[in-house]
N, C-alpha and C positions, 0 to 999 in steps of 0.2 A: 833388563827384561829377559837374557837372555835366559838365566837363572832361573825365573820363573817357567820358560819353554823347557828345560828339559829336563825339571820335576814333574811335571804333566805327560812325558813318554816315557815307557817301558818296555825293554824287549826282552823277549826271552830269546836263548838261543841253545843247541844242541851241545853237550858239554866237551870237549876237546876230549877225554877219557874214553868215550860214548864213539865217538868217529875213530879214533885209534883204536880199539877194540875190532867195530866193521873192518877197518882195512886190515887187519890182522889175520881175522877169518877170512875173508877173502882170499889174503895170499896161500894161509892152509888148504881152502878147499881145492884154490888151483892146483899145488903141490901134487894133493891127491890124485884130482884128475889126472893128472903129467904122469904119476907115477904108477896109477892102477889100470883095470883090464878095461874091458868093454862097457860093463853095468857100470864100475868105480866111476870110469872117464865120464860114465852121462850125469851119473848122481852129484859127483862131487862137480863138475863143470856147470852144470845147471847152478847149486849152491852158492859156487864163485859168483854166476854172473848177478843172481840175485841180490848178495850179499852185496857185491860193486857197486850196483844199482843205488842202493839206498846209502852207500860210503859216498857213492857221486855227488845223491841227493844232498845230501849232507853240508859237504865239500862245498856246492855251488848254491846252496841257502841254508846257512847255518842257522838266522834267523828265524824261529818258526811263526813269534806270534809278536807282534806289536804292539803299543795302547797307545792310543793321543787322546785329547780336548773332542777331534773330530771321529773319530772311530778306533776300529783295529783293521790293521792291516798281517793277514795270513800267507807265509810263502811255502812253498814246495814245491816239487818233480814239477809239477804243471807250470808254476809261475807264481806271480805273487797278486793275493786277490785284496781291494779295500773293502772295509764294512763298516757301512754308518752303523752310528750307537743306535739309530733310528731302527735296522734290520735285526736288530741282535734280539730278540724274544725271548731268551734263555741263557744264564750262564748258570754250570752246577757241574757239581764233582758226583761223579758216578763207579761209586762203589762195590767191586765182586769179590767176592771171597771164594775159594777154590784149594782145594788140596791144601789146605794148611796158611794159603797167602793170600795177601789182598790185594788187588790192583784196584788202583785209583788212577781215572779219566777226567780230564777234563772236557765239557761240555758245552758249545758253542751254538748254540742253534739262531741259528742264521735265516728265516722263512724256510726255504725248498732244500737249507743245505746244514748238515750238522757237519759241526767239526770238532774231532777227537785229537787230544794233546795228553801224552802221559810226562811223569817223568823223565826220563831219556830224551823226550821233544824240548822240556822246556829248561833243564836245568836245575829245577825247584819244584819245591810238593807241590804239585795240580790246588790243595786247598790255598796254602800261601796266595797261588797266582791268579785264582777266584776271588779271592778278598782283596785283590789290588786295583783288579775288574771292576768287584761293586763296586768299592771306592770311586774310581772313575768314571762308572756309568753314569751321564747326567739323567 
């Protein structure tokens, strides 16, 4: 039985490349600050800390999106929220083309609360992670 349990979950998670990258930037923007004048130190120390912030997020949920039998469960900075399949009203990949490139969204709506996952969040094409969704959706 257990075989059967964990074909029925899925997670996505933030790719180890994607968080190496963040703490990267981070340590450059610090540098800068260290190293520049008055404007430098705010700009580039603001940047660090932003940058940290979301290396943190990362760091302490790397998991963003989960699937089970009973729902999904979504983690981030805040914490980590459950979603019955019952609340889930929408799942769709939300497409924008701009300046030559397309970001693709994935799409969560949840009643009162949507939630946005690109690649970077999940590891895999936002379409792939929609189609494993339906699949699951009872």
């Amino acid at each position: 039985m257990a075989g059967v349990e964990e074909q029925q979950r899925h997670e996505w998670r933030v790719p180890r490349g994607i968080v190496a990258l963040k703490a990267a930037g981070t340590v450059l923007c610090g540098v800068l600050a260290v190293a520049g004048d008055g404007a430098q130190l705010f700009l580039a120390g603001m940047a660090a800390l932003g940058i940290g912030v979301l290396t943190g997020r990362d760091l302490v949920a790397p998991v963003r999106l989960a699937a089970g039998e009973d729902g999904l469960v979504v983690s981030g900075i805040a914490g980590r929220e459950r979603i019955s399949w019952n609340d889930v009203d929408r799942i769709r990949v939300d497409a924008h083309r701009r300046y030559g490139l397309t970001t693709e969204l994935l799409e969560i709506d949840a009643g009162e609360q949507i939630h946005l996952f690109s690649r970077f969040d999940l590891g895999e094409p936002v379409v792939d992670v929609a189609e494993t969704l339906m699949r699951m959706r009872p």
